[in-house]
Backbone as a printed PyTorch tensor [residue, N CA C, xyz], in Angstrom:
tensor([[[-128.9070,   37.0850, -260.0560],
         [-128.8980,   35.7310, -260.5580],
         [-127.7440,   34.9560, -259.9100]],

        [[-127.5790,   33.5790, -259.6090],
         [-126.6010,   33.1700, -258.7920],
         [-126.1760,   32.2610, -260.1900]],

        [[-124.7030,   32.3210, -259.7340],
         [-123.8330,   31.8270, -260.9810],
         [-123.0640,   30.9980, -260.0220]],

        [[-121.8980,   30.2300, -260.2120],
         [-121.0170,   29.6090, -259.7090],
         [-120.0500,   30.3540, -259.6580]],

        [[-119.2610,   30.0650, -258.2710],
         [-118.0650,   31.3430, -258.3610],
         [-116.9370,   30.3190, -257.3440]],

        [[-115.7310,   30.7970, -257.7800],
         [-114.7780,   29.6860, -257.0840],
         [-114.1180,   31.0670, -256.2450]],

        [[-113.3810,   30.5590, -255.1310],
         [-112.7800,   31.6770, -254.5620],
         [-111.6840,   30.8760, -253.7120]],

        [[-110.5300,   31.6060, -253.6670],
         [-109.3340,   31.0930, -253.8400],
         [-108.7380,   31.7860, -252.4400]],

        [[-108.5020,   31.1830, -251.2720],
         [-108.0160,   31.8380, -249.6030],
         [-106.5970,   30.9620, -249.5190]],

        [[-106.2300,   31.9440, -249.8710],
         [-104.6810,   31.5850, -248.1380],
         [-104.7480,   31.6950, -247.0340]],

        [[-104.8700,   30.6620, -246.8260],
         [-104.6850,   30.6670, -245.0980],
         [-103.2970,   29.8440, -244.4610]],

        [[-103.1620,   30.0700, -242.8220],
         [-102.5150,   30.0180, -242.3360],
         [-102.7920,   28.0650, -242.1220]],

        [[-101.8390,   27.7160, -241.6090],
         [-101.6040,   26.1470, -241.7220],
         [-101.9340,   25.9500, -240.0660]],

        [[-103.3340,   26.2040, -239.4000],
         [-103.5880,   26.0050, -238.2730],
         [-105.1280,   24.7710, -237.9020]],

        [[-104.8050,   24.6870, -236.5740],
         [-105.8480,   23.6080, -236.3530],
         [-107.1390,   24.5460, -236.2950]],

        [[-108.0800,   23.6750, -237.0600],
         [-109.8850,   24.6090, -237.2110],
         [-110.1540,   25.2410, -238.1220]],

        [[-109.1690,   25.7700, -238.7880],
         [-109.2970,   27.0750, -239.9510],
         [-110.1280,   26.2700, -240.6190]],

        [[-110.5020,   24.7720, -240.9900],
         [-111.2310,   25.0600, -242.1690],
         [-112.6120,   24.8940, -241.5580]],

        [[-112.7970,   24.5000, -240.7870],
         [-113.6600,   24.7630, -239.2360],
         [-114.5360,   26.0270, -239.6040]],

        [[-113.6910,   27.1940, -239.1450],
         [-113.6450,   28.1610, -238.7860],
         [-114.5410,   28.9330, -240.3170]],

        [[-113.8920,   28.5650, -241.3140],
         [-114.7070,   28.8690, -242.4030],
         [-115.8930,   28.3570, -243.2330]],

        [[-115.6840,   27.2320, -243.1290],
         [-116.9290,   26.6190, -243.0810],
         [-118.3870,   26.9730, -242.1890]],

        [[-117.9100,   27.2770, -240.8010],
         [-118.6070,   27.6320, -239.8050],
         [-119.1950,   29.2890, -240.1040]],

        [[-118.3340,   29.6970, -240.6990],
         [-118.7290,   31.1650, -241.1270],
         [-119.7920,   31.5360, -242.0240]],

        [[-119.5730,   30.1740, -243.0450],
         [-120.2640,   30.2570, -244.9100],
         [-121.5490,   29.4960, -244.3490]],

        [[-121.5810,   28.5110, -243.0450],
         [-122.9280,   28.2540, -243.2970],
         [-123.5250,   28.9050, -242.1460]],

        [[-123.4550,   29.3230, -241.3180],
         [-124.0900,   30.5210, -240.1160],
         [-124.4170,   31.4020, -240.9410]],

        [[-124.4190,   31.8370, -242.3590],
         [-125.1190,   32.6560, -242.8300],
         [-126.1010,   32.2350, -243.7270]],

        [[-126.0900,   31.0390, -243.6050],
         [-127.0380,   29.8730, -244.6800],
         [-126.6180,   29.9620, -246.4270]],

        [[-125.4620,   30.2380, -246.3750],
         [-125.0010,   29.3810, -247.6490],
         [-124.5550,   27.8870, -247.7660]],

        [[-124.3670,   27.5730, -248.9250],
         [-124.4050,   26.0800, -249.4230],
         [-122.7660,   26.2980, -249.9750]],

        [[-121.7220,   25.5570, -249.6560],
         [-120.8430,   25.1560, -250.3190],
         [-120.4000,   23.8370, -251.2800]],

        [[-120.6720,   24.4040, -252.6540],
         [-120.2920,   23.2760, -253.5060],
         [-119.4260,   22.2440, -253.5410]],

        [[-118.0670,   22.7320, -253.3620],
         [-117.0380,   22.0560, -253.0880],
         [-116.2240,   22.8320, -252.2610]],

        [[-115.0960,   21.9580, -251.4900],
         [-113.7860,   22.9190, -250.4030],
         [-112.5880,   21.8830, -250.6460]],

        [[-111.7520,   22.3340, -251.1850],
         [-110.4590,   21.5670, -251.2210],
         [-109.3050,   22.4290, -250.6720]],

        [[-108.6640,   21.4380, -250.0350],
         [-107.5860,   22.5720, -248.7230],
         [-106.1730,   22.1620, -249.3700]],

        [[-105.2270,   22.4990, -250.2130],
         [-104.1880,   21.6370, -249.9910],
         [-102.5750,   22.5330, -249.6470]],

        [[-101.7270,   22.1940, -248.9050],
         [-100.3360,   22.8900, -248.6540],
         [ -99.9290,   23.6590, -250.4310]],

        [[ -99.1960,   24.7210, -250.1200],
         [ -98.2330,   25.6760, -250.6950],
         [ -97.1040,   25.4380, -250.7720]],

        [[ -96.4790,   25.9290, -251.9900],
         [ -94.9600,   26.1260, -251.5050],
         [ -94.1170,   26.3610, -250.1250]],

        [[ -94.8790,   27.0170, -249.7170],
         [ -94.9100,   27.6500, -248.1110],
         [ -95.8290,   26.9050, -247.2930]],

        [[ -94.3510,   25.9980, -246.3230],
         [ -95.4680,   25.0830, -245.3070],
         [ -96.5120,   25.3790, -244.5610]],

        [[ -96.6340,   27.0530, -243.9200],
         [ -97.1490,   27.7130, -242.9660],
         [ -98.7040,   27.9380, -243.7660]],

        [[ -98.0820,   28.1780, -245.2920],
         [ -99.8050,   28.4430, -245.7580],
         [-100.2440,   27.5720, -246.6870]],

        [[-101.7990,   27.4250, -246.5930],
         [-102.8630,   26.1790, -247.4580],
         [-103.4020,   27.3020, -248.1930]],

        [[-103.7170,   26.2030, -249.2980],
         [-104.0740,   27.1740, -250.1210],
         [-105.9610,   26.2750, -249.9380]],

        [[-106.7970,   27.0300, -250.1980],
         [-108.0820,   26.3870, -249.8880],
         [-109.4200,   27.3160, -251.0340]],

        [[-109.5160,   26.0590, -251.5950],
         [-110.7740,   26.6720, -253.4410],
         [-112.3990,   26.3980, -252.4380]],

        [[-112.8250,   27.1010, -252.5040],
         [-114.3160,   27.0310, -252.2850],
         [-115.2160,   27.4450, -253.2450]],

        [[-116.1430,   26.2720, -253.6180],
         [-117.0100,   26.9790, -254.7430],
         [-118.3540,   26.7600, -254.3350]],

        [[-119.2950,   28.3980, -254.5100],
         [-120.5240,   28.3470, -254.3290],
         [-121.1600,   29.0530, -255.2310]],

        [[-122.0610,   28.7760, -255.2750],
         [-123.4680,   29.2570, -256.3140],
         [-124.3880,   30.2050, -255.6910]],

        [[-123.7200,   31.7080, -255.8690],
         [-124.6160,   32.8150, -255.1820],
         [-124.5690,   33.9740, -256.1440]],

        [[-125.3450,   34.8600, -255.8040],
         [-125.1600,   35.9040, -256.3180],
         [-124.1280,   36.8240, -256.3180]],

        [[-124.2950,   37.6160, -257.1350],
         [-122.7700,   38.4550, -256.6070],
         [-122.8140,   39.5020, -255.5790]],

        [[-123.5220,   40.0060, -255.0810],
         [-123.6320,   40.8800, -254.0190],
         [-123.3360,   40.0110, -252.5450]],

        [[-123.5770,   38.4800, -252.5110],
         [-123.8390,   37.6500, -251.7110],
         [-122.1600,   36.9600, -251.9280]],

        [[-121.7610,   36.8050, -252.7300],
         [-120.6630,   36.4120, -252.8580],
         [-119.4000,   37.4390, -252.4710]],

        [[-119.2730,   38.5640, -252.9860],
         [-118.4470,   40.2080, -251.9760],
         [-118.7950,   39.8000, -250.4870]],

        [[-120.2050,   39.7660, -250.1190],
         [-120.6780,   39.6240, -248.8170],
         [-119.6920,   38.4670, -248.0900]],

        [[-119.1490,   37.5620, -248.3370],
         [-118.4880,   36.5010, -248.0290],
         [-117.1770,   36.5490, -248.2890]],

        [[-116.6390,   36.7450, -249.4020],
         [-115.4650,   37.4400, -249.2060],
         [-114.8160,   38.2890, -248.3210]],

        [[-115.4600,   39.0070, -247.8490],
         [-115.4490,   40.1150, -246.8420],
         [-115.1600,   39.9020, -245.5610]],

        [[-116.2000,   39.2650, -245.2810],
         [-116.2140,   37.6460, -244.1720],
         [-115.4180,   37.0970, -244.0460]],

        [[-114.7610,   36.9130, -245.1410],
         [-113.7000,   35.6370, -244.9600],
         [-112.8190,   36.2760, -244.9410]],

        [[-112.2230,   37.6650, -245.2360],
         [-110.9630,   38.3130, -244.9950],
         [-110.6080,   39.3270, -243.6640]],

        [[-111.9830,   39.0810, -242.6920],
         [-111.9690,   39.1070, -241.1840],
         [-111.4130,   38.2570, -240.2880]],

        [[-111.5690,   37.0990, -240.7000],
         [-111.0680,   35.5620, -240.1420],
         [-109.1350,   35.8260, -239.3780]],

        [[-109.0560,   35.4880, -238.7650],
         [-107.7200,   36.1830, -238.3170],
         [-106.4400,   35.1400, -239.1900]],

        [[-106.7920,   33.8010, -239.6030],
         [-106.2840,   32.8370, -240.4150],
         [-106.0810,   33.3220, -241.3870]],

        [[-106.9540,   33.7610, -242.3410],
         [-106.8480,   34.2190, -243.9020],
         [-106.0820,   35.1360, -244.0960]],

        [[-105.2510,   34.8950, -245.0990],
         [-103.7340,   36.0020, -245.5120],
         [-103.9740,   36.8410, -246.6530]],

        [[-105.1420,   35.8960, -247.4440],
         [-105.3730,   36.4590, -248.5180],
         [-107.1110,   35.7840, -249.5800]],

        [[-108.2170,   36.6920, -249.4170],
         [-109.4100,   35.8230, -250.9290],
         [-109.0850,   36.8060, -251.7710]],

        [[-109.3380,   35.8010, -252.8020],
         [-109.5180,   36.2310, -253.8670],
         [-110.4830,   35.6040, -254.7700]],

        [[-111.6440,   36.2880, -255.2770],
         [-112.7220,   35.5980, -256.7550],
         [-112.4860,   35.3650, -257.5610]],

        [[-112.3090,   34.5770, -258.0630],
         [-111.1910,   34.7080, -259.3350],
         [-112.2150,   33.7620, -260.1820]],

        [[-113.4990,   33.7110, -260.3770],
         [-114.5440,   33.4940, -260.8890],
         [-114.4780,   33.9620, -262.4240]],

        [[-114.8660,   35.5980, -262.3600],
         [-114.9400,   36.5600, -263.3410],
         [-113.8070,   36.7400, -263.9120]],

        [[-112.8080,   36.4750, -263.3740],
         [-111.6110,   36.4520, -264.1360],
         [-111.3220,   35.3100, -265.0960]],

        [[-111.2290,   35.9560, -266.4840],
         [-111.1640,   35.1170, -267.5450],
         [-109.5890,   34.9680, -267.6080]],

        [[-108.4920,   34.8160, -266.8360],
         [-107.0110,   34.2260, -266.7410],
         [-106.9520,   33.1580, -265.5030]],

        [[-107.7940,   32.0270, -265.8860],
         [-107.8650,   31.4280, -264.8310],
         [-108.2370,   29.5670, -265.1700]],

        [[-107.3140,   29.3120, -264.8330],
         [-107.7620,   27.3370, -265.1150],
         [-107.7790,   26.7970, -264.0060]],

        [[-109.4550,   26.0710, -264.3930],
         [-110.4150,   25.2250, -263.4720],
         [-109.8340,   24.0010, -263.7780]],

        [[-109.6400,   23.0760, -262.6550],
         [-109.5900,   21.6460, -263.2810],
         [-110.5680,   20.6310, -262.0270]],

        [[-110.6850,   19.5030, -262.2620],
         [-111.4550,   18.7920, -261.0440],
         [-110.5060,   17.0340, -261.3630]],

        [[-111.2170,   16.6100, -260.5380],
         [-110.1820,   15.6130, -260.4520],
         [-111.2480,   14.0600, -259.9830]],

        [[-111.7760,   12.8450, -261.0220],
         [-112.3190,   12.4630, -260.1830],
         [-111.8760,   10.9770, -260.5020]],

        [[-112.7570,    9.5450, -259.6270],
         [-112.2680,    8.7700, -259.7620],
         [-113.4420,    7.5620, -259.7650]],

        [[-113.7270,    7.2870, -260.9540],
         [-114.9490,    6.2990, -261.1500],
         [-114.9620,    4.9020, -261.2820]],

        [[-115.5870,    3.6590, -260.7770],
         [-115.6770,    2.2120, -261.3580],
         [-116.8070,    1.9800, -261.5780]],

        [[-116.5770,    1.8020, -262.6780],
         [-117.7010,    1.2380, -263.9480],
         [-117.8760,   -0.2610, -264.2540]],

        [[-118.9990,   -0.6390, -264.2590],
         [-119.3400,   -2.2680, -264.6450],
         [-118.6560,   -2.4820, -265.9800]],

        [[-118.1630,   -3.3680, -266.1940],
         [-117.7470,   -3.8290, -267.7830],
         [-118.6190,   -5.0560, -268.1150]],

        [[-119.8350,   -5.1000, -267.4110],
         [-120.7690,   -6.5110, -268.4450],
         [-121.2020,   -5.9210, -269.6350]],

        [[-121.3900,   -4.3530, -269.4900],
         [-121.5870,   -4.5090, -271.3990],
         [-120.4570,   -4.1730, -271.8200]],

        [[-120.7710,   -3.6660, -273.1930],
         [-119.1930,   -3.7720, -274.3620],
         [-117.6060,   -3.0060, -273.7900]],

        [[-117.2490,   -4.2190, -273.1330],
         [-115.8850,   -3.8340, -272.6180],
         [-115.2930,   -3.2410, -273.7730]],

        [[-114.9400,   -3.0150, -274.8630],
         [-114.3940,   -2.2790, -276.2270],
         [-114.6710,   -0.7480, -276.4110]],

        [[-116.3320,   -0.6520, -276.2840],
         [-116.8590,    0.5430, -276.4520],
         [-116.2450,    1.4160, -275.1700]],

        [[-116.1990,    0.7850, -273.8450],
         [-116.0720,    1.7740, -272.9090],
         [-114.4930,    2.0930, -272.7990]],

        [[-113.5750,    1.4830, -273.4870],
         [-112.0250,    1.4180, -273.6150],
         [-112.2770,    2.5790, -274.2950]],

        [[-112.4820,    2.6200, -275.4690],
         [-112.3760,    3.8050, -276.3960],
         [-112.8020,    4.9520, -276.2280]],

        [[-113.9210,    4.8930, -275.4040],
         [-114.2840,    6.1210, -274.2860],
         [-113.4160,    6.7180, -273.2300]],

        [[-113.0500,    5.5350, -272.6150],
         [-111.6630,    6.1630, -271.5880],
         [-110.6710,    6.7650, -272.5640]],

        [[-110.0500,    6.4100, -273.8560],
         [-109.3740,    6.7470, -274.2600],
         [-109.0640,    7.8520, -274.8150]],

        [[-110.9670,    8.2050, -275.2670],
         [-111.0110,    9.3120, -275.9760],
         [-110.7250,   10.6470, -275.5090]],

        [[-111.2340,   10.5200, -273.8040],
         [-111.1690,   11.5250, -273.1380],
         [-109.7950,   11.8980, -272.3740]],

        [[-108.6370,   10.4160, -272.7190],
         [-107.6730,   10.5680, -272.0150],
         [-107.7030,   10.7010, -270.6770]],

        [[-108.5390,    9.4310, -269.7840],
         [-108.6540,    9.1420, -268.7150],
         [-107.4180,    7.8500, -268.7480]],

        [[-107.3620,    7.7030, -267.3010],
         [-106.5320,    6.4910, -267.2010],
         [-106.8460,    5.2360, -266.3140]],

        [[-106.8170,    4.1330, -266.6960],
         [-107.4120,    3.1950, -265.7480],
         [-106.4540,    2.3100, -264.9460]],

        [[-106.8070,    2.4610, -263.7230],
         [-105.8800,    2.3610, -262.5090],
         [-106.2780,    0.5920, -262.2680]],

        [[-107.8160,    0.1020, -262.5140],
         [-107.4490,   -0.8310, -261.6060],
         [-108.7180,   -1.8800, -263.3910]],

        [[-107.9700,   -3.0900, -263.2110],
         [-109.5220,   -3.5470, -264.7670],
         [-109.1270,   -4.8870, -263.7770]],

        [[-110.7250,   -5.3010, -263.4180],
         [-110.5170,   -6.5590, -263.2780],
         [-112.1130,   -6.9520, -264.4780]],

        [[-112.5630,   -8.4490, -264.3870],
         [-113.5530,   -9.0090, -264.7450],
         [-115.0490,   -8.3490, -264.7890]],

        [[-115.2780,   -7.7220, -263.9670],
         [-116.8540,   -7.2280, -263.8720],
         [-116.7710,   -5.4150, -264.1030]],

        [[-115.5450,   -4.8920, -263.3200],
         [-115.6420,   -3.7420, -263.6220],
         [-113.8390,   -3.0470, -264.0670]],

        [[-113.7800,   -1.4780, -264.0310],
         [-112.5320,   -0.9120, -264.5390],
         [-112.6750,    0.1870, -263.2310]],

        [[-111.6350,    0.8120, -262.9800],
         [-111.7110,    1.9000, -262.1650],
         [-110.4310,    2.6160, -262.8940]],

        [[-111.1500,    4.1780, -262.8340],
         [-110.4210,    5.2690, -263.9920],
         [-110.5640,    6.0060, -262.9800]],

        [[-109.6360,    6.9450, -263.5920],
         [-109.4380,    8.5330, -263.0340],
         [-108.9810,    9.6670, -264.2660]],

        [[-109.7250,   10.5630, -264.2610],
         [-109.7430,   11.7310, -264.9530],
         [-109.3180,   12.8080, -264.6930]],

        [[-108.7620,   13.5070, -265.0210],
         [-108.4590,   14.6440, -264.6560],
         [-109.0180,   15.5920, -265.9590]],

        [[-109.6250,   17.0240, -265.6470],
         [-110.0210,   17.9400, -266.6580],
         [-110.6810,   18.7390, -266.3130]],

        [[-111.3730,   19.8610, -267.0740],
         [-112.1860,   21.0080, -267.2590],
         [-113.4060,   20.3360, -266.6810]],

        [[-114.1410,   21.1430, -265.5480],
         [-115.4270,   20.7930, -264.8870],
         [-116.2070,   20.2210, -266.1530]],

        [[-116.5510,   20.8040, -267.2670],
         [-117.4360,   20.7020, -268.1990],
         [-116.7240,   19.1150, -269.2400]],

        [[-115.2090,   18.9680, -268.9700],
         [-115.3290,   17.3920, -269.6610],
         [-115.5820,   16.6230, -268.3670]],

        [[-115.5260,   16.9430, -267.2690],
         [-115.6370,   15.6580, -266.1730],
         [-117.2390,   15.4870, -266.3140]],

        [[-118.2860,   16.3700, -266.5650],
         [-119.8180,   16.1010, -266.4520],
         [-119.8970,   14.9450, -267.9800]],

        [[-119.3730,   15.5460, -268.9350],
         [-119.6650,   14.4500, -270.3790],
         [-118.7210,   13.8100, -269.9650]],

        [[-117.7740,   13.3300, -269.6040],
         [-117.5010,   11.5580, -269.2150],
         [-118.5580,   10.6750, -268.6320]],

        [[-118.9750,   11.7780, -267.9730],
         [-119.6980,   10.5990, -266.3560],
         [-121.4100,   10.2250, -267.5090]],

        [[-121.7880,   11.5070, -268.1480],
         [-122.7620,   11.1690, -268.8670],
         [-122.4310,   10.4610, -269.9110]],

        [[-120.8800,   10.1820, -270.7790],
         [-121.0110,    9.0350, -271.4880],
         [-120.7280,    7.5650, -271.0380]],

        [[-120.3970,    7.5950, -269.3800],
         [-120.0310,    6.7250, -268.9620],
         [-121.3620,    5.8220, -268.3330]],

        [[-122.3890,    6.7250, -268.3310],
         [-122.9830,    6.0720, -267.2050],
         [-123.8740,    5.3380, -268.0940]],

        [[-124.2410,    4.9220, -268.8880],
         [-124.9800,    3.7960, -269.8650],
         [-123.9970,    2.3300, -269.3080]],

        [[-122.6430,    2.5850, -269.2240],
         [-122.2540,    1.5000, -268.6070],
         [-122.5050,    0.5570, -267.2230]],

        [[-122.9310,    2.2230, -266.4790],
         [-123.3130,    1.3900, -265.0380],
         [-121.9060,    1.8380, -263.8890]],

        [[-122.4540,    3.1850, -263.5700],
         [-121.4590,    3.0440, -262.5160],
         [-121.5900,    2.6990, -261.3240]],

        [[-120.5340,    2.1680, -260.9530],
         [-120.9710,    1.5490, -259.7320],
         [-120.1610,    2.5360, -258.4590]],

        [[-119.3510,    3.6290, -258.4900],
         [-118.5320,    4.3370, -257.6880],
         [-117.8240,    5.6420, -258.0160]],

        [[-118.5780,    6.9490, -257.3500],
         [-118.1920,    8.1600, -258.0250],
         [-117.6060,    8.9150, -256.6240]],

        [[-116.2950,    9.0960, -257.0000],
         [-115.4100,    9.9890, -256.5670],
         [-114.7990,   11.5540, -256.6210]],

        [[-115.3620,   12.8100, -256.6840],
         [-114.9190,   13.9440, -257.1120],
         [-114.1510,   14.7540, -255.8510]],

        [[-112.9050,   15.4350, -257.1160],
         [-112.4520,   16.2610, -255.7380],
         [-112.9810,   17.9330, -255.6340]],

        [[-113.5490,   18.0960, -256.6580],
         [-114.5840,   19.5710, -256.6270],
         [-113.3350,   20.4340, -257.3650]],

        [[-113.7750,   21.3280, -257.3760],
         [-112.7660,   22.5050, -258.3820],
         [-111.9510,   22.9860, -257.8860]],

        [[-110.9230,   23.0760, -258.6240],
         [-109.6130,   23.6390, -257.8560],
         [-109.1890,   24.6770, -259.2750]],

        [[-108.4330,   25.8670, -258.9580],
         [-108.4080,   26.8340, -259.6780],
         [-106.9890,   27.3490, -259.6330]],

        [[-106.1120,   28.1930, -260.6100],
         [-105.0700,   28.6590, -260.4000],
         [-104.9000,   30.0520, -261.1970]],

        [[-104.3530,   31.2450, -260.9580],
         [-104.4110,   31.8780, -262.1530],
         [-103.5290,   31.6590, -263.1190]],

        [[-103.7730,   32.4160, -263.7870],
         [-102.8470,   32.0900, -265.6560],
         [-102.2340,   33.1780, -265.9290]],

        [[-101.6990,   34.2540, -264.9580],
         [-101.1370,   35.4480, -265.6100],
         [ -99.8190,   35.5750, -265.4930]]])
């Protein structure tokens, strides 16, 4: 059964690497959900979340793969591991011709923040658990969005 699985690479801070992996995950005809690359404590290494929706035999299979790569220092799945916080990060503008009030109290509820309010629309940004960023956007979107921004999942462990 294919589940969603995030997987978590150190790599080296070089030109192509994400090239190089990307080029790897789809030459075997997988689909990558999301890829977010960003610097470490350590300038030399990126830290880089990839999330795909495979099975698990198919997912080892890639891991494996990816710890051939002469870049990669370190994967890890950290999927199945229940010591682990997901967050996503996104950034929406919404029409305000209907009830500018109702959709305040919505941003509020969820503890989003709104960066930009003019006359016709608001532009927010959220930060949270994959599963509150989907019920924002579904209580948001009766309003009318007009601009959806996500940065895909990013993961850390908790131990």
């Amino acid at each position: 059964m294919k589940t969603k699985h995030t997987i978590r690479l150190k790599v080296l801070n070089t030109v192509g690497v994400i090239a190089r992996i990307t080029g790897l995950i789809s030459q075997r005809g997988y689909n990558i959900d999301s890829i977010m690359s960003t610097p470490t404590e350590i300038p030399e290494i990126y830290s880089v979340h990839l999330v795909l929706t495979e099975t698990e035999d198919k997912i080892e299979q890639i891991s494996k793969q990816l710890n051939k790569l002469v870049d990669v220092v370190k994967v890890t799945d950290i999927s199945h591991n229940k010591n682990y916080i997901v967050r996503e990060f996104i950034m929406v503008k919404i029409s305000t011709s209907k009830n500018r009030t109702d959709l305040l109290q919505l941003i509020d509820l969820f503890r989003a923040k709104v960066l930009d309010l003019a006359t016709n629309y608001v532009v927010i940004s959220l930060t949270g658990s994959p599963r509150k960023i989907k019920r924002f956007i579904e209580a948001v979107q009766p309003f009318g969005i007009q601009e959806l921004d996500r940065s895909g999942e990013f993961a850390v462990l908790d131990v």
